[in-house]
C-alpha positions, 0 to 999 in steps of 0.5 A, spaced: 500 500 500 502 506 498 503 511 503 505 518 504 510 519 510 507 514 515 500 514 514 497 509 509 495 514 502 487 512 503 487 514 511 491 521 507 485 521 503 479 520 509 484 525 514 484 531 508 476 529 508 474 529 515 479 535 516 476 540 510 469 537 511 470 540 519 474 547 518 468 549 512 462 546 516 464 549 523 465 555 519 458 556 516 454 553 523 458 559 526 456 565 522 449 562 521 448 560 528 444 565 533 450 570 536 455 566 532 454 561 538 456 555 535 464 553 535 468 555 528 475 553 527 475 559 521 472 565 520 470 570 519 463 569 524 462 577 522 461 576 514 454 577 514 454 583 517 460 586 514 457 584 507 449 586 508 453 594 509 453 592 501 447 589 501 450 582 500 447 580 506 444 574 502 450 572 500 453 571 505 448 567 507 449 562 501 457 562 502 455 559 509 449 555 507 454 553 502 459 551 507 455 548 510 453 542 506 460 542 502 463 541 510 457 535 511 458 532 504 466 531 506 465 530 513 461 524 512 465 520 506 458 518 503 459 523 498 465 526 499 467 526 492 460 531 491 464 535 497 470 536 495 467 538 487 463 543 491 468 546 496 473 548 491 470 554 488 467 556 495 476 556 497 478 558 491 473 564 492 474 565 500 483 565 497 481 570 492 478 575 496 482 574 501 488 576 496 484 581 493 483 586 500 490 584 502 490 580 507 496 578 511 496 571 513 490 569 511 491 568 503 496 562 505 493 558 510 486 558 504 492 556 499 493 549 503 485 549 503 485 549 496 491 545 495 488 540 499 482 540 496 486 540 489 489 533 492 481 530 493 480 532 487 486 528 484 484 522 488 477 522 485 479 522 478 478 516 476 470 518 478 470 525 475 474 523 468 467 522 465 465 529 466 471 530 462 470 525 456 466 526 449 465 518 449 458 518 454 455 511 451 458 507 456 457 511 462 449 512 460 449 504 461 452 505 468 446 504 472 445 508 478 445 503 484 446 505 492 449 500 497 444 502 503 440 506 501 437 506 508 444 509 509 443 515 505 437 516 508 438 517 515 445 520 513 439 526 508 435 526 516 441 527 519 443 533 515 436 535 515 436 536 522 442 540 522 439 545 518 434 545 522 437 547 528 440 553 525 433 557 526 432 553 532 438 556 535 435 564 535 430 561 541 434 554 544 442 555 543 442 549 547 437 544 543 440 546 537 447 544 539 444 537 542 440 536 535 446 537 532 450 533 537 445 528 536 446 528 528 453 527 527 453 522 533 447 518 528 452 519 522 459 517 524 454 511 527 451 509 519 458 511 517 461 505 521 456 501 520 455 501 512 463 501 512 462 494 517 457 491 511 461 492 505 468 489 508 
């Protein structure tokens, strides 16, 4: 098996996920939560207020929104590759701004974010290469089939009810962070128990 330093290159690959999947979804949690009262590993929390002095305070809410649901599609593996598609244009967009206004720091550390979202998406290659061929007939004959579609579901529940909780959080910070706590706590356990029936 192929490694990189120590570490087995698919375990790379999971820690890369699970890594970006937190930074982006504790990043969109904290600017949408009520007081921002939800812990973010990167910010800024304050986007949304900075950006409404614009009128682009909907917009702010869609990065976060966006952020979200990218971090949730990596964090869980299920549909990492779809995460990592998704998170790309939201880093290389955060990069360019940050590089634009002048930022010292900053710009470096979202630069290691898009290089390793880059890596995820080298790594998923031999799934994305259809996208970039001319010679569709033979994906058109690939079925779409799940594993545990059960899976899925409760995975979309889950993620449903973290959504839920943004809203929630304007009247009970502490029911939303235990839906939320519950929710990720209920996907790491279908994570672990698909993975368990497909080895």
């Amino acid at each position: 098996m192929k490694r990189i330093l120590w570490i087995p290159h698919p375990t790379v690959i999971v820690l890369i996920r699970v890594f970006l999947g937190l930074i982006f979804f504790t990043a969109g949690m904290s600017k949408l939560y009520a007081d921002h009262a939800f812990p973010g590993i990167i910010g800024p929390v304050w986007l949304e207020e900075r950006l409404t002095e614009y009128g682009l305070g909907m917009y702010a809410r869609f990065i976060a929104g966006s952020q979200i649901i990218a971090g949730l599609l990596l964090f869980t593996q299920r549909f990492a590759t779809l995460g990592a598609i998704l998170c790309f244009p939201i880093i290389l967009n955060i990069f360019m701004v940050t590089l634009s206004m002048g930022w010292t720091g900053t710009p470096y550390v979202n630069l290691v974010l898009v290089m390793l979202n880059a890596w995820l998406l080298a790594y998923d290659y031999p799934k994305l290469k259809f996208i970039l061929t001319d010679k569709t007939a033979e994906v058109r004959k690939i079925r779409l089939s799940r594993n545990n579609p059960s899976a899925d579901r409760k995975w979309l529940l889950a993620c449903l009810l973290i959504l839920v909780s943004i809203p929630l959080s304007y009247v009970s910070k502490e029911m939303a962070w235990s839906i939320v706590a519950m929710s990720i706590i209920a996907i790491a356990i279908v994570q672990i128990r698909s993975r368990n029936l497909t080895t």
